[in-house]
Wavefront OBJ file of the C-alpha trace (Angstrom):
o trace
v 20.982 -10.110 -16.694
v 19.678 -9.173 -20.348
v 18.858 -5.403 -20.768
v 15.046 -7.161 -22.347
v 14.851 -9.494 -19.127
v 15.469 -6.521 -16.771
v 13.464 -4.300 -18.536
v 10.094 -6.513 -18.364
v 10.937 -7.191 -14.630
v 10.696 -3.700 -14.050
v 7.654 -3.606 -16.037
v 5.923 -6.261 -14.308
v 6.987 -5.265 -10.866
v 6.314 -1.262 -11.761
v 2.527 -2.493 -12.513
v 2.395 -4.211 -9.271
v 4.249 -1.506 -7.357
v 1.548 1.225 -8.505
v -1.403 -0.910 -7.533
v 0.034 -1.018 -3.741
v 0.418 2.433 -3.531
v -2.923 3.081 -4.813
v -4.502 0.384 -1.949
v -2.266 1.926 0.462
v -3.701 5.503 -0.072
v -1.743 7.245 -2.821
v -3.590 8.788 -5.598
v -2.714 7.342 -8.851
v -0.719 10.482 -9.859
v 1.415 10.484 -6.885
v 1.549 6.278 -7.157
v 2.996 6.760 -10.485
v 5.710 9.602 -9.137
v 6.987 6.966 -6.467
v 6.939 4.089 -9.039
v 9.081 6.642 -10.952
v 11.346 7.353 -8.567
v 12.009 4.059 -7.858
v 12.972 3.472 -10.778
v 15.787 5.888 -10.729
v 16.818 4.170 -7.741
v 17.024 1.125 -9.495
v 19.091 2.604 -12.190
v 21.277 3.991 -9.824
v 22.188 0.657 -8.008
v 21.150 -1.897 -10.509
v 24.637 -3.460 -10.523
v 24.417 -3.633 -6.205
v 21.253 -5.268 -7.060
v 21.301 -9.537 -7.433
v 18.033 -10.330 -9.676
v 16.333 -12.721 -7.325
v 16.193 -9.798 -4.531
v 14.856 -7.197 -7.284
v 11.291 -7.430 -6.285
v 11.747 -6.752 -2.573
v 14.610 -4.091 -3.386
v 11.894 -2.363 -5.606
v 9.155 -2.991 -2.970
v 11.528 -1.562 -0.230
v 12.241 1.837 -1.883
v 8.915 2.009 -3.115
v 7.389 1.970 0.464
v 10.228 4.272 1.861
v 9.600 6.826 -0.590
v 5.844 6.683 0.290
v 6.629 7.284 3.760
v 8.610 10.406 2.762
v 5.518 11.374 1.122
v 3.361 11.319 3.413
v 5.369 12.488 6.331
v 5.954 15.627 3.897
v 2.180 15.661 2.446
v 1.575 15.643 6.828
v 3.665 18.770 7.402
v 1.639 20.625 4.476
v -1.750 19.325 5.940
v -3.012 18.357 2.596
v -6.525 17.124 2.333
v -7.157 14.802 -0.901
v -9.990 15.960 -2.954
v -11.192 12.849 -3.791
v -12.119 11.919 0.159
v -14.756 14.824 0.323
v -17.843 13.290 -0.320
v -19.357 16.758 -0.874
v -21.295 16.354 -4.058
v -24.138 14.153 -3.623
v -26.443 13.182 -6.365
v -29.733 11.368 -7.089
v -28.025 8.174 -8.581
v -26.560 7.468 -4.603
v -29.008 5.178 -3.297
v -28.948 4.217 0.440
v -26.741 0.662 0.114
v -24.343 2.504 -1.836
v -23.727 4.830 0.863
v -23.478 2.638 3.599
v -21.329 0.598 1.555
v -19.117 4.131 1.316
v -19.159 4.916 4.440
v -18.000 1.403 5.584
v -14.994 1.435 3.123
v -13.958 5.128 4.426
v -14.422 3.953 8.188
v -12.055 0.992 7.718
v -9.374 2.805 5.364
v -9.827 5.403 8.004
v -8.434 2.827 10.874
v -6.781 1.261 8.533
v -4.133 4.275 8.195
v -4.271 4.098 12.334
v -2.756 0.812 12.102
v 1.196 0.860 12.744
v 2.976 0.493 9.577
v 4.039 -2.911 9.574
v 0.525 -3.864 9.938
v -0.758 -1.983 7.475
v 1.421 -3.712 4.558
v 0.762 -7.163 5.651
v -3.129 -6.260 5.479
v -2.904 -4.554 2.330
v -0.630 -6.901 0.910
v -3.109 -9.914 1.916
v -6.215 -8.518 1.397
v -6.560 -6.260 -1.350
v -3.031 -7.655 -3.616
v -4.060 -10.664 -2.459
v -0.760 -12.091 -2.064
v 0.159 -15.550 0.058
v 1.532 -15.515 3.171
v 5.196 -16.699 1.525
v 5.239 -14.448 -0.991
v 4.430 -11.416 1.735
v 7.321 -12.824 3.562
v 9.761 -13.488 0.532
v 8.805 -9.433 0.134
v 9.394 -8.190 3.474
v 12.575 -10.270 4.166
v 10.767 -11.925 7.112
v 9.514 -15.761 8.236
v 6.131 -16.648 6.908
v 5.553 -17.208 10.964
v 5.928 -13.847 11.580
v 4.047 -12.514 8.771
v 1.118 -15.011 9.838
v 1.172 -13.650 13.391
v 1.874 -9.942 12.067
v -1.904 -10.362 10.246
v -3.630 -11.637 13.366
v -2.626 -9.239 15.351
v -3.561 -6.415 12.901
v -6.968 -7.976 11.821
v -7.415 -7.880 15.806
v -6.400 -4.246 15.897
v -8.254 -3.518 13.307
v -11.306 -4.863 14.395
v -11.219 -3.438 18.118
v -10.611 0.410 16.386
v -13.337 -0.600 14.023
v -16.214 -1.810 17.365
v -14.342 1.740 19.225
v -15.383 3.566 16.320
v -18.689 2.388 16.102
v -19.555 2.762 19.454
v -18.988 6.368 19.795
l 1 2 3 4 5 6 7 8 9 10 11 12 13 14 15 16 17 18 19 20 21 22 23 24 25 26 27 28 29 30 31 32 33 34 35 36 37 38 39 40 41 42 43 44 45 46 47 48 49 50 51 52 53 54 55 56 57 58 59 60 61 62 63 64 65 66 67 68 69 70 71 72 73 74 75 76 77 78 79 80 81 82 83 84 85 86 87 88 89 90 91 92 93 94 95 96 97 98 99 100 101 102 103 104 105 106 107 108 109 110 111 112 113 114 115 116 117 118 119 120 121 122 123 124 125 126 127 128 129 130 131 132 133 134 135 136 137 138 139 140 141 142 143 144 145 146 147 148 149 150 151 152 153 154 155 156 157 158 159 160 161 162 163 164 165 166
């Protein structure tokens, strides 16, 4: 492969990477440290790596390393900033709010969900990627990715009624 070819796959795949790890819960400054190291993995293995399997190599570390992270950012009971709602001003009107609070009450279950079935929703759902290209990603059957999403959209929705019945 041509240094300029594998230098805009990495590009295009680093953009998509980031965006991911942002919908899966990152902030964008650690998003951008994973996509980095990443990289480094790439450059370490790129010659172990055949070009048609780049994108789900790169997706692969990507998603271990943000495991590591937040098994590590668990230990040091971290609590983002950025999910404190504690300034509250006049421009917050009552939909906007609700709308809020919805959004924080499904990411909230969301990051309840195992693993697996938190990548196949994110993937889906906010990447909006098709079920082959999910599969093509995770190394799996598009059967089993299809069956993966029902049952977390089922999970999903009974933590979601559990939660709002309490």
């Amino acid at each position: 492969m041509q240094h300029d070819q594998f230098e805009q796959l990495l590009i295009e795949n680093g953009k998509f990477l980031f965006r991911y790890l942002v919908k899966l819960g990152a902030s964008r400054s650690d998003a951008e440290d994973i996509v980095q190291d990443t990289f480094y993995q790439v450059l370490l293995s790129y010659q172990s790596i055949h070009p048609s399997k780049l994108k789900s190599w790169l997706f692969q570390v990507a998603i271990n390393r943000y495991y590591d992270f937040c098994r590590k950012r668990k230990r040091q009971a971290h609590i983002p900033l950025e999910s404190l709602n504690l300034v509250v001003t006049e421009e917050l009107i009552d939909e906007k709010l609700l709308r809020n609070e919805k959004q924080t009450q499904i990411r909230q279950q969301l990051h309840q969900l195992k693993p697996t079935y938190q990548t196949v929703l994110i993937l889906k759902y906010a990447v909006q990627l098709s079920y082959k290209e999910i599969a093509n990603m995770l190394g799996e059957k598009e059967e089993k990715i299809k069956t993966w999403l029902y049952r977390a959209r089922k999970e999903l929705k009974r933590k979601l009624e559990e939660n709002q019945n309490e």
